[in-house]
Steps between C-alpha positions, in 0.01 A plus 500: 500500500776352328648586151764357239824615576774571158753225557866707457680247220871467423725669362272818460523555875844546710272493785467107500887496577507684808487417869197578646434694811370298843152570599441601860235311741315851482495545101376146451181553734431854279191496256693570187728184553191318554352625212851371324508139640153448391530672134822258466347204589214558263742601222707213568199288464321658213913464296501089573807622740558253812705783649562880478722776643414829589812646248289302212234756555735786518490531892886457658409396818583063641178394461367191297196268466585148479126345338343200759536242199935546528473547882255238564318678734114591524579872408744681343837571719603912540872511547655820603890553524573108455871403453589072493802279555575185353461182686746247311702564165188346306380637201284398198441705173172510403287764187408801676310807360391805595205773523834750409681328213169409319565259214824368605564190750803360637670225634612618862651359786367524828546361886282219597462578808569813680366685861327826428432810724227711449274763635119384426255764382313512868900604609636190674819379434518115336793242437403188346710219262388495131546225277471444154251704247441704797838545595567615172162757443656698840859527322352616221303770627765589769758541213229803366543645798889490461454619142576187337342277235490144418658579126761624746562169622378284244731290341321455193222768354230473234176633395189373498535293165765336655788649336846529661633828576800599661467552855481906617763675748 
C-alpha cells in the first residue's frame, strides 16, 4: 500500500543540507526501501513534483525518483548513489522550483548536457548522456543528495507572486 509522505521544507530542516549516505546493492533490494521508492513516487505525484529526493522526505540516504514525464521514459527512473560530469561548458538558466522551498522559484543555471552514473532500483549500474530539461531534473535532485538547493544556486529568487527576493546563502 502506499501512503503520503511529509515533504521536509527549507530552512526548518538542516537535514536538506547534508550529504547523504550511499545505499548498498543489498539495502536497495530490502522491503522497507521498497516500501520508500514506491511511497515517494506516489507523494511526488500526488505534490505536482516531477522529481523527489529521499532527504525531502526526511530519509538521508542517495536515492531519488526522477517522474517518466522529465525522463521521458515509460516509467518512472529509481536512481541510487548517482553522481554526473559535465559534457561541455554549456549552461542555460532557466525557473526552477521545488517540492522543498514551496512558494519560492528561481532562476538557476544548469548543464545542458551532462553523463550520469547511477545504480537502478533492480541494482545495475547505468551511465547514460542527459540533455536539456532532463539533464537539468538529475542535477537537481543529485544536488539534494549533496545537500544543496536551487535558491543555493539561483541567481535570482522570488515567490510565487513573482516578487524579487534576494537570493539565500
Amino acid at each position: 500500500m502506499k501512503k503520503q509522505l511529509s515533504i521536509v521544507t527549507h530552512p526548518k530542516n538542516h537535514s536538506l543540507h547534508e550529504r547523504c549516505r550511499d545505499v548498498s546493492k543489498e539495502e536497495l533490494q530490502t522491503a522497507e526501501t521498497k516500501q520508500l521508492i514506491r511511497d515517494m513516487i506516489h507523494t511526488m505525484y500526488k505534490d505536482d513534483g516531477i522529481g523527489i529526493a529521499a532527504p525531502q522526505v526526511g530519509v538521508t540516504i542517495r536515492l531519488a525518483i526522477i517522474g517518466k514525464g522529465a525522463a521521458g521514459t515509460r516509467k518512472d527512473l529509481v536512481i541510487c548513489n548517482p553522481t554526473y560530469a559535465p559534457l561541455n561548458a554549456d549552461k542555460t538558466t532557466e525557473q526552477e522550483g521545488c517540492l522543498s522551498v514551496p512558494g519560492v522559484w528561481g532562476d538557476t543555471p544548469r548543464h545542458t548536457k551532462i553523463q550520469v552514473r547511477y545504480m537502478a532500483e533492480d541494482g545495475t549500474l547505468h551511465e547514460e548522456i542527459a540533455t536539456d530539461f532532463f539533464a537539468r531534473v538529475l542535477q537537481h535532485e543529485i544536488d539534494h543528495l549533496d545537500g544543496v538547493l536551487f535558491v543555493d544556486r539561483a541567481k535570482k529568487i522570488w515567490e510565487a507572486d513573482r516578487k524579487p527576493t534576494y537570493p539565500m546563502v
